[in-house]
Backbone as CSV, one residue per row, in Angstrom:
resi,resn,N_x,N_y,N_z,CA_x,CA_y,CA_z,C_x,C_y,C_z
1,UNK,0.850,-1.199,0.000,0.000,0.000,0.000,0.879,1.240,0.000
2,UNK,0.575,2.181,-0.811,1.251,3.401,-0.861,0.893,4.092,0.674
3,UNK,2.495,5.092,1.021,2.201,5.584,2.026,1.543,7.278,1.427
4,UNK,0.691,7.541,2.358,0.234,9.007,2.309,1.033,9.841,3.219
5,UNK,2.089,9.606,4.113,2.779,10.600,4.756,3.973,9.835,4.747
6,UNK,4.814,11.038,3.719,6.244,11.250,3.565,6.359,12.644,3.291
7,UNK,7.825,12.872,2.918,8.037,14.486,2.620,7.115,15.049,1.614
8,UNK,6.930,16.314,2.332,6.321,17.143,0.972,7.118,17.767,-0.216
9,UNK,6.528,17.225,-1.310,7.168,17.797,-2.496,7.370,19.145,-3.193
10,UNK,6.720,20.069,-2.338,6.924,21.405,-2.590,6.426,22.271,-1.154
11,UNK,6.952,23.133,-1.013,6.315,24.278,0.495,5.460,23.530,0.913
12,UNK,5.621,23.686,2.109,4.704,23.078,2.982,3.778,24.006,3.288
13,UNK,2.317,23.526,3.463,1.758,24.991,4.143,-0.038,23.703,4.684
14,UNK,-0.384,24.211,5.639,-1.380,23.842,7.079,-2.171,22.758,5.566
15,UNK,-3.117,23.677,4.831,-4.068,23.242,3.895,-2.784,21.972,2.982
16,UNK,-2.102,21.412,2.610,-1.165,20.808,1.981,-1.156,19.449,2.932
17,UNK,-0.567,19.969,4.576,-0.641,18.967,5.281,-1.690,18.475,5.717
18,UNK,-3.046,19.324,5.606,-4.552,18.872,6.194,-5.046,17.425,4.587
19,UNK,-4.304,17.788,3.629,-4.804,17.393,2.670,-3.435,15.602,2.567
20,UNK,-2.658,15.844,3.464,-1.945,14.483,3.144,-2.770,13.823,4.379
21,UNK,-2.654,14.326,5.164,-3.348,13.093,6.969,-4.807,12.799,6.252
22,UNK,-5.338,13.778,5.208,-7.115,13.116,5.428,-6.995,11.994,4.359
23,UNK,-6.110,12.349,3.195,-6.055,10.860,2.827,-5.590,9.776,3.572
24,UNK,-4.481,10.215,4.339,-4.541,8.840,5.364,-5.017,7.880,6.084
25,UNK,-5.624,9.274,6.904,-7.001,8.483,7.181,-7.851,7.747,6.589
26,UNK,-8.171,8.318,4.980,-9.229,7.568,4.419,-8.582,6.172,3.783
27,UNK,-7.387,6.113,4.078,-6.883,4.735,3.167,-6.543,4.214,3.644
28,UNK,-6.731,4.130,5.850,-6.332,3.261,6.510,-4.596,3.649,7.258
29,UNK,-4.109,4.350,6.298,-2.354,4.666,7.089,-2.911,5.138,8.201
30,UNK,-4.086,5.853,8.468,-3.874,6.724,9.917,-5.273,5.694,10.756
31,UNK,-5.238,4.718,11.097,-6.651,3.807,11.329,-7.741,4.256,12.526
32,UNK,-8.492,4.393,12.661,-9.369,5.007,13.422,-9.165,4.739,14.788
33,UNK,-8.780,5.706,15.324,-8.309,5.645,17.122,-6.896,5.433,17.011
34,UNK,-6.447,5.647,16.518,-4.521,6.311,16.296,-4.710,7.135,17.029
35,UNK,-3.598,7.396,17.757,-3.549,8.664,18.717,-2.130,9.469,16.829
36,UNK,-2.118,10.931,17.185,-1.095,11.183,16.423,-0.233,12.097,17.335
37,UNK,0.971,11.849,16.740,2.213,12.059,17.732,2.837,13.151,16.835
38,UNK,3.111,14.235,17.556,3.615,15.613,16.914,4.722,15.481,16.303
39,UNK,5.558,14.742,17.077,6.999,15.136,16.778,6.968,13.939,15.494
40,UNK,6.705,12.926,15.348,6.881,11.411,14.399,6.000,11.982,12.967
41,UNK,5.001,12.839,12.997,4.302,13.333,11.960,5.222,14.450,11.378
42,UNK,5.773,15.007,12.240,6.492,16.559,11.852,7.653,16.036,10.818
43,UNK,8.363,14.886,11.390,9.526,13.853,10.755,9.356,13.762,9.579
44,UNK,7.796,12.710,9.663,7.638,12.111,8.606,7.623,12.767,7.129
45,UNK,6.848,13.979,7.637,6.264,15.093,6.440,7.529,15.717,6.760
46,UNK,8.515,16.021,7.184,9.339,17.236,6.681,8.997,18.143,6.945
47,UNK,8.372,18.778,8.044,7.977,20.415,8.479,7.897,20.869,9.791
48,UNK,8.072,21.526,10.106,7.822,22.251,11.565,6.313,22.028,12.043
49,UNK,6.866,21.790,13.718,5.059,21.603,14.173,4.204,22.984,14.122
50,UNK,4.702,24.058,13.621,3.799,24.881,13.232,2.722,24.788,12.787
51,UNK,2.880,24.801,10.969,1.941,24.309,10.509,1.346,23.068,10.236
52,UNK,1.913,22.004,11.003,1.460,20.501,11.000,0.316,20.925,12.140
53,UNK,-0.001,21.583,13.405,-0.454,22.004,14.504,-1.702,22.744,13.478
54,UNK,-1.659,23.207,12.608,-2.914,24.043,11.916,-3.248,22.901,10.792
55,UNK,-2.793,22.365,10.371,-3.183,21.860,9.489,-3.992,20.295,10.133
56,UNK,-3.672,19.742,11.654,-4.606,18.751,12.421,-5.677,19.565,13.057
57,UNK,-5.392,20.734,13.199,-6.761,21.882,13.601,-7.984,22.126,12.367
58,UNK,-7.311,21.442,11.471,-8.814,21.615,10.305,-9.352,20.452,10.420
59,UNK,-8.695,19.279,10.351,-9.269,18.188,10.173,-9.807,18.052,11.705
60,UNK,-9.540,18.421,12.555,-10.572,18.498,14.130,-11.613,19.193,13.922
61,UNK,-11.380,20.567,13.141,-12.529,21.401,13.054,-13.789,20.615,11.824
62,UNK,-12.914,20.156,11.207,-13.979,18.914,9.758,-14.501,17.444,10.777
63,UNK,-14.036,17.115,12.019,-14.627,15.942,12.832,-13.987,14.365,12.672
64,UNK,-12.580,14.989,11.719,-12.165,13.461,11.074,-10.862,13.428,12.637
65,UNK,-10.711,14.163,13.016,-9.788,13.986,14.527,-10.617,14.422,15.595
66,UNK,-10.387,14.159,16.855,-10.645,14.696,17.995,-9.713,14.377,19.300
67,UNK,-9.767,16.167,20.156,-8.975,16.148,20.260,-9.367,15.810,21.900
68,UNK,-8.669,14.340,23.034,-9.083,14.442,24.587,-8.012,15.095,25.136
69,UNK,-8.739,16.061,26.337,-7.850,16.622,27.384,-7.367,15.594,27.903
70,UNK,-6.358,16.193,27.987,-4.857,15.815,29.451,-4.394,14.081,28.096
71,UNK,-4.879,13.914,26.893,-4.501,12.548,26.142,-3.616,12.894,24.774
72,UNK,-4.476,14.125,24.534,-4.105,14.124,22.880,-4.762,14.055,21.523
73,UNK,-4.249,14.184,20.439,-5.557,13.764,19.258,-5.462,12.576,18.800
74,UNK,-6.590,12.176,18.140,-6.878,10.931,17.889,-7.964,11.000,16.333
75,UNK,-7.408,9.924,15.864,-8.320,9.703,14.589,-9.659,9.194,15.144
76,UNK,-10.712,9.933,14.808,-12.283,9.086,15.190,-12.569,8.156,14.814
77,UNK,-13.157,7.671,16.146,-13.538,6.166,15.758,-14.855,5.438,16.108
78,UNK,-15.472,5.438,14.660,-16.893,5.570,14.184,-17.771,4.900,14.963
79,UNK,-18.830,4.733,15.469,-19.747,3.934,16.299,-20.980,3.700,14.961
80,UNK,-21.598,2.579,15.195,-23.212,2.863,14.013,-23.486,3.930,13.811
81,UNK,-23.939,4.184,14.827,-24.920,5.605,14.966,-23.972,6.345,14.013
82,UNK,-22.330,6.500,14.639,-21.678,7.952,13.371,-22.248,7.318,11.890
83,UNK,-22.097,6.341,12.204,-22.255,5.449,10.091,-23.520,6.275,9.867
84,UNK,-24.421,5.713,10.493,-25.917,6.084,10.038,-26.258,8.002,10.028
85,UNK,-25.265,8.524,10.768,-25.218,9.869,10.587,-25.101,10.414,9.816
86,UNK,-23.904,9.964,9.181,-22.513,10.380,8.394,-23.356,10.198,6.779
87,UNK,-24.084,8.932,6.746,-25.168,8.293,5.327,-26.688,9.880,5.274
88,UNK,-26.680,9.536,5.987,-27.880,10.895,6.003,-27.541,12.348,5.893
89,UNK,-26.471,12.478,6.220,-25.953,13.580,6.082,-25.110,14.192,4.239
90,UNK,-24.875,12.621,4.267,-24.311,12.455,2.120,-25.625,12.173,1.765
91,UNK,-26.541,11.576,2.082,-28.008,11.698,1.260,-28.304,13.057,1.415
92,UNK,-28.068,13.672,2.085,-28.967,15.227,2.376,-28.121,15.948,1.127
93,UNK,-26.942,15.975,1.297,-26.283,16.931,0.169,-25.904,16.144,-1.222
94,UNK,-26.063,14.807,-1.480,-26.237,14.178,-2.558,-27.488,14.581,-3.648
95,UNK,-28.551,14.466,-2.142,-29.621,15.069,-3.148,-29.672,16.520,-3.702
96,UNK,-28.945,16.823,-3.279,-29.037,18.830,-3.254,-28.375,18.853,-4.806
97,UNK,-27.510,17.926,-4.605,-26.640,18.105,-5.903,-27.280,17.179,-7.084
98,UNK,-28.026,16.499,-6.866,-28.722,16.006,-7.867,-29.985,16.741,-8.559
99,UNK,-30.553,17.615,-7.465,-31.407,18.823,-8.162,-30.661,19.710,-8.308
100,UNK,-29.795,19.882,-8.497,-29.073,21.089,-9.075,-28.462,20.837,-10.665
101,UNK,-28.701,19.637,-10.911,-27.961,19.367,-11.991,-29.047,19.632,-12.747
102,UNK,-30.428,18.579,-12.301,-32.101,18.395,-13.020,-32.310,19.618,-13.217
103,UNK,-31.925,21.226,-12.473,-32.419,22.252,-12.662,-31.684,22.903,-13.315
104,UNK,-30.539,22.417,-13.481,-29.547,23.448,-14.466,-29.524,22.850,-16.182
105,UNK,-30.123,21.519,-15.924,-30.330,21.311,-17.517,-29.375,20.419,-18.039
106,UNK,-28.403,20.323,-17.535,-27.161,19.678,-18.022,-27.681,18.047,-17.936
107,UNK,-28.969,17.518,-17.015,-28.599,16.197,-16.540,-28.588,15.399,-17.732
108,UNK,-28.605,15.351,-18.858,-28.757,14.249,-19.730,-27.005,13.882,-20.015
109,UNK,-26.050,14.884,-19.832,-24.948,14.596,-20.275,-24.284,13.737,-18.974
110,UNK,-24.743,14.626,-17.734,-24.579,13.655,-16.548,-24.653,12.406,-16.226
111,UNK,-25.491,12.634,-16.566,-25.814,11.052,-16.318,-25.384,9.723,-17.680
112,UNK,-25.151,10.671,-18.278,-24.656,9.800,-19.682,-22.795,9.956,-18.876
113,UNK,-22.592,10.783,-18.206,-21.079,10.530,-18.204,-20.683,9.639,-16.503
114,UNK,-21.794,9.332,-15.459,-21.994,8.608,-14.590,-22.019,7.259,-15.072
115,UNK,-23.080,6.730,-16.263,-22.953,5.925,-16.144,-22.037,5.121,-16.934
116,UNK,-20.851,5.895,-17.584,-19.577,5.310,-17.825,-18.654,5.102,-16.622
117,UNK,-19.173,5.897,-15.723,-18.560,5.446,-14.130,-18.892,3.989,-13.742
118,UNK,-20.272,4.107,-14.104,-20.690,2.371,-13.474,-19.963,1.149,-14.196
119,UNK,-20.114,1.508,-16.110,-19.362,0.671,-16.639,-18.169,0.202,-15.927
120,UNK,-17.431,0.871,-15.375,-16.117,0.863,-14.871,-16.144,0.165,-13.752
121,UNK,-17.344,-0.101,-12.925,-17.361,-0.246,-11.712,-17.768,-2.040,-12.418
122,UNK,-18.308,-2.223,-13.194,-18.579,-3.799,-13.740,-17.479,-4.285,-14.091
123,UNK,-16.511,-3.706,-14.848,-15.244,-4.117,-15.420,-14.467,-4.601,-14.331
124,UNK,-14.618,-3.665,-13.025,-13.482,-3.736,-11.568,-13.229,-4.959,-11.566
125,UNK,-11.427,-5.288,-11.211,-11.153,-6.809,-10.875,-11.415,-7.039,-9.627
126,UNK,-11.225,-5.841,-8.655,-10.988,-6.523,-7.198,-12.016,-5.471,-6.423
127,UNK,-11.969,-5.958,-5.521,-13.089,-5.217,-4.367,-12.824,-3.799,-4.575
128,UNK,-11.282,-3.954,-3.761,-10.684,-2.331,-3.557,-11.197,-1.397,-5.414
129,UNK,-11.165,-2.177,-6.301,-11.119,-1.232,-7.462,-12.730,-0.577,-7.412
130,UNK,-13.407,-1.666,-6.751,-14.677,-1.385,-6.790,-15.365,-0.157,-6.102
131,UNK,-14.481,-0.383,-4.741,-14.934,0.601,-3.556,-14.304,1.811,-4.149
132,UNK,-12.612,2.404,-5.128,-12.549,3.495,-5.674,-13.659,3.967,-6.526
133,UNK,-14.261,3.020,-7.260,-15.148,3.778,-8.502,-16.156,4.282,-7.797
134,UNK,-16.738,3.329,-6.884,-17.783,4.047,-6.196,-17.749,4.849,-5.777
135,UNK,-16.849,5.323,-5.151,-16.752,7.105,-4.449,-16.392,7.514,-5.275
136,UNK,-15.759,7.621,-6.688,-15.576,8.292,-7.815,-16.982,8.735,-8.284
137,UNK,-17.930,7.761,-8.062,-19.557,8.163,-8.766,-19.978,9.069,-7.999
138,UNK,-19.872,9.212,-6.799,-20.281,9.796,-5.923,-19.464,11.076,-5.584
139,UNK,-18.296,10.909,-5.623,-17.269,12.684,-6.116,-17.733,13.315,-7.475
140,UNK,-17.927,12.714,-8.294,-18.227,13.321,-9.899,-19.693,13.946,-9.723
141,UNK,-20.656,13.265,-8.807,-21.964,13.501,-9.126,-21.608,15.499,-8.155
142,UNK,-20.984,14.939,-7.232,-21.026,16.285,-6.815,-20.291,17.722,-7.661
143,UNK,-19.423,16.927,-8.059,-18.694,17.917,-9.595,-19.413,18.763,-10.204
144,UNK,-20.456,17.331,-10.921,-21.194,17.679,-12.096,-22.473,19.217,-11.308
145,UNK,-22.730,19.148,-10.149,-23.337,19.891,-9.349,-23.009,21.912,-9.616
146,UNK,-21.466,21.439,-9.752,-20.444,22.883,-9.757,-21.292,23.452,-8.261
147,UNK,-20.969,23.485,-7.251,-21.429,23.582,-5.890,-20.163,23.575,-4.875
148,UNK,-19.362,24.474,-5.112,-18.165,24.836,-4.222,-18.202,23.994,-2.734
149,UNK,-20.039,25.036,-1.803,-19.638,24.894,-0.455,-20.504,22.903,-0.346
150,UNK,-21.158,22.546,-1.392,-21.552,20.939,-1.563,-20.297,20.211,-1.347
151,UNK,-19.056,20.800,-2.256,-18.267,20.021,-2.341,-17.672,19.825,-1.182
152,UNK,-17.354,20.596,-0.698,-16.881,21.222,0.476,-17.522,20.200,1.983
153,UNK,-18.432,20.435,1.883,-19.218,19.591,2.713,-18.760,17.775,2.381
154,UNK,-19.203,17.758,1.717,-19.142,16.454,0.712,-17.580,15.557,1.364
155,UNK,-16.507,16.648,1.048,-15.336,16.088,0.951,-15.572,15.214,2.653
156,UNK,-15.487,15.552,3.501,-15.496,15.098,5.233,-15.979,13.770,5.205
157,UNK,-17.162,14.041,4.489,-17.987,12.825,4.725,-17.528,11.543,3.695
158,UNK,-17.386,11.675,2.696,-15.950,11.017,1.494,-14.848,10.583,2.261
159,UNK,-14.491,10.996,2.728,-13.027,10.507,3.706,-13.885,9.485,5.174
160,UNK,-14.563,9.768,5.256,-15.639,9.260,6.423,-15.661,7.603,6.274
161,UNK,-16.334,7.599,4.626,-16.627,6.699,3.561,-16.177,5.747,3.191
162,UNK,-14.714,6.306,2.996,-13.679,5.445,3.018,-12.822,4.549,3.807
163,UNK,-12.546,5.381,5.038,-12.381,4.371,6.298,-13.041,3.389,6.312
164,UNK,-14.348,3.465,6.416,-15.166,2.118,6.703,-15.277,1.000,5.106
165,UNK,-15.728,1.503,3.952,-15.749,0.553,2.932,-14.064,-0.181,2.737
166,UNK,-12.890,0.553,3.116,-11.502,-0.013,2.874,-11.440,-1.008,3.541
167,UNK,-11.791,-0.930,4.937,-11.661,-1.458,6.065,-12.651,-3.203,5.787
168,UNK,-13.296,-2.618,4.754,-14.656,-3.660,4.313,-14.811,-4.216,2.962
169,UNK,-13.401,-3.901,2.163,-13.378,-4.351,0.855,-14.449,-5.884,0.581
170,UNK,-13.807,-6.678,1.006,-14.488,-7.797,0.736,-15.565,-7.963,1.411
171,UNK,-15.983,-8.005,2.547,-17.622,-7.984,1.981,-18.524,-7.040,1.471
172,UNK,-18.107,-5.687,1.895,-18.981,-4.667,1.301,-19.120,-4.951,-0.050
173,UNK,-17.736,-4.876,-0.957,-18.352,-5.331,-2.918,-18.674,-6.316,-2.635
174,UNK,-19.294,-7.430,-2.042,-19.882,-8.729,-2.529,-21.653,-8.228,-2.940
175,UNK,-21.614,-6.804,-2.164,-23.260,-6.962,-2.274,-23.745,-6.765,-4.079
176,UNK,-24.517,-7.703,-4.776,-24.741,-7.922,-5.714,-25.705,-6.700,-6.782
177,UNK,-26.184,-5.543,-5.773,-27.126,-5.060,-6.082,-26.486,-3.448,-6.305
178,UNK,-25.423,-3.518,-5.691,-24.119,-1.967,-6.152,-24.250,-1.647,-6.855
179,UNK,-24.031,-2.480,-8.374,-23.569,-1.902,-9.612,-25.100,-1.247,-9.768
180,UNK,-26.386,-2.251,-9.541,-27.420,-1.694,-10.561,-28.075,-0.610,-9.513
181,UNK,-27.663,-0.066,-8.445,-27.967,0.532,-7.713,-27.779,1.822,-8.414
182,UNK,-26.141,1.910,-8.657,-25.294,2.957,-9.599,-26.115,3.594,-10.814
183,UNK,-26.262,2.171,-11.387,-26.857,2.077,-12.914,-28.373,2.828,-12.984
184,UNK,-28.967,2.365,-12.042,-30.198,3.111,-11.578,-30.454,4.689,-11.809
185,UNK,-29.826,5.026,-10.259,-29.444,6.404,-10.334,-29.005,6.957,-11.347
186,UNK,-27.973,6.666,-12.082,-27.590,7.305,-13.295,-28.466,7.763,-14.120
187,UNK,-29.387,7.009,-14.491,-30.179,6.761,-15.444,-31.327,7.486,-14.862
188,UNK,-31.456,7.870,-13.696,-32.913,8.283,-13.620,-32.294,10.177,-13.905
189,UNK,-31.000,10.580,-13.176,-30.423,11.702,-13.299,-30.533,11.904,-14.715
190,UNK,-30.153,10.782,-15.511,-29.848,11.363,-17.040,-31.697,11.985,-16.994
191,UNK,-32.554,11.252,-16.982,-33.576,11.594,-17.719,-34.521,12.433,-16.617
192,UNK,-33.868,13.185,-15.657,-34.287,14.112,-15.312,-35.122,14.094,-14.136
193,UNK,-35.614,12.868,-13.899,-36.590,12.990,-12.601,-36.489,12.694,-11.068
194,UNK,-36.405,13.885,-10.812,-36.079,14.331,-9.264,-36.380,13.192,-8.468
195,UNK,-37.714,13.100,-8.005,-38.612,12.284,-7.634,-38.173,10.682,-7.405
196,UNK,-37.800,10.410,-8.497,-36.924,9.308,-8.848,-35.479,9.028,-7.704
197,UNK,-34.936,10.181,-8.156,-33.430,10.432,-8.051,-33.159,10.278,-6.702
198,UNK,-34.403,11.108,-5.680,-34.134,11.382,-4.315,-34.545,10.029,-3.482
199,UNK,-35.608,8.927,-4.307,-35.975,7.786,-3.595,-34.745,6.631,-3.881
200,UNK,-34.238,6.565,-5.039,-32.726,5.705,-4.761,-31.945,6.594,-4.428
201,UNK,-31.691,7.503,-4.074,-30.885,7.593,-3.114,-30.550,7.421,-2.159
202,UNK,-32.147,7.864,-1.365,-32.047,7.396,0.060,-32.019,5.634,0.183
203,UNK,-32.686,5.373,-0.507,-32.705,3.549,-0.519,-31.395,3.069,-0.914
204,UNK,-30.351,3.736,-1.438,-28.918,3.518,-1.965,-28.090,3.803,-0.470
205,UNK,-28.450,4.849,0.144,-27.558,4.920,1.230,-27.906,4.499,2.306
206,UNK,-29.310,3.939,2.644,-30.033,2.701,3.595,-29.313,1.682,3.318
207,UNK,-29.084,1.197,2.068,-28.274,-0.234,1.883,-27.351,-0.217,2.279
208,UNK,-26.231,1.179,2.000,-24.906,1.051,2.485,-24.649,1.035,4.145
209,UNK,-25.885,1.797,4.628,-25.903,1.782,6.361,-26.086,0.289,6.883
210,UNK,-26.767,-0.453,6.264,-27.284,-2.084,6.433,-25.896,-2.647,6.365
211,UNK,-25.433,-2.652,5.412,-24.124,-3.449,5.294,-23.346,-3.071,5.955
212,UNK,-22.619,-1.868,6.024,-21.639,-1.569,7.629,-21.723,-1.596,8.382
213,UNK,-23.019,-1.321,9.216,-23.682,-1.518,10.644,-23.571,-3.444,10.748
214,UNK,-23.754,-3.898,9.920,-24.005,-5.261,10.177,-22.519,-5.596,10.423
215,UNK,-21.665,-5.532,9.159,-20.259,-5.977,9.508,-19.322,-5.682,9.995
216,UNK,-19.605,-4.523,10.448,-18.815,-3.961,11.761,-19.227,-4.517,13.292
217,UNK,-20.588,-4.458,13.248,-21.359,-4.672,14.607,-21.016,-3.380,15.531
218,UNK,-20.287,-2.127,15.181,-19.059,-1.886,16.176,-19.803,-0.898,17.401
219,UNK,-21.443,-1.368,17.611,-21.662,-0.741,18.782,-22.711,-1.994,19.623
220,UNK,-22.600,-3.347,19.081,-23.320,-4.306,19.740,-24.499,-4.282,19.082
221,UNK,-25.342,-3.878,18.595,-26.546,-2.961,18.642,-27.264,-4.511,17.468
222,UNK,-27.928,-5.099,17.098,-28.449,-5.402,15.975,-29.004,-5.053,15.386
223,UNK,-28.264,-5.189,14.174,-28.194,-4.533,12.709,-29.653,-3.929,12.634
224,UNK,-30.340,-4.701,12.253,-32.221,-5.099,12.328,-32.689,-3.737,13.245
225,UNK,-32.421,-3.225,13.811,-33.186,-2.327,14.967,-33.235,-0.670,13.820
């Protein structure tokens, strides 16, 4: 696995280093409930705890760290409930960005260029290729949006996303119903109807809460409730 923290390849600056730890996080180098250690991060990346110190202050202020008195910071570490939060919270601004597309007119090309995303996602050899395309469908849809503070939002919960499906390669892609889930949506975006768009969605990100809550278990709780 490629590492996400080594030297930086040009100036260092807070937003640069906020942008190497959140991929980390999302690809497992930084695993949920890591404590992070000032001085071993400062090393690693090549910079003064200056701006390494501002640049773990965004990702605290975005919810992907937190920080305990008298302990230190720590990568969060998700309970159901965050899953089922975290899903409602990307359905809420998924949909925003899916009427924004239906209202700006563009959706026929959208969705004609999504569902060359899905193609891609049928072709996938391995889980992991699977779980990239999928958040690729789901980064592009917000693209196609052109929605700065969506994206913006969007990104936290994307890194959120990833922790848990990486963590879940193999069984999460086993579920059989992904691709046409994708294929679905696409297709209802291309041809415009809202209505459509906003009921697989939410039923798209119910499925994904079902499957992590179940194979994690990680608050006791059964799945079913």
């Amino acid at each position: 696995m490629s590492s996400f923290i080594g030297p930086l390849v040009r100036e260092s600056t807070p937003s640069i280093i906020a942008d190497k730890l959140r991929q980390a996080i999302a690809h497992g180098e930084l695993k949920p409930g890591a404590q992070l250690g000032e001085a071993e991060l400062a090393r690693k990346l090549g910079v003064s705890r200056g701006p390494l110190r501002e640049g773990m202050q965004r990702l605290t202020q975005e919810g992907l760290l937190v920080s305990i008195r008298n302990r230190g910071l720590f990568v969060i570490d998700m309970t159901a409930d965050d899953v089922r939060d975290m899903y409602f919270a990307r359905e809420a601004i998924e949909q925003a960005a899916a009427r924004k597309i239906i209202a700006q007119g563009n959706h026929r090309a959208a969705g004609k260029e999504l569902l060359t995303i899905v193609d891609q996602m049928a072709a996938a050899q391995s889980p992991s290729e699977v779980s990239e395309i999928d958040i690729a469908f789901h980064e592009r849809l917000l693209q196609l949006a052109d929605s700065p503070r969506l994206s913006r939002m969007h990104q936290t919960f994307i890194t959120e996303t990833r922790m848990f499906i990486h963590a879940l390669d193999e069984s999460y892609a086993k579920s059989e119903v992904r691709e046409k889930e994708h294929r679905s949506l696409a297709n209802a975006i291309r041809k415009g109807d809202r209505e459509l768009v906003d009921r697989l969605l939410a039923a798209h990100m119910e499925d994904a809460v079902n499957r992590l809550t179940f194979d994690t278990s990680v608050d006791g709780e059964d799945p079913g409730k």
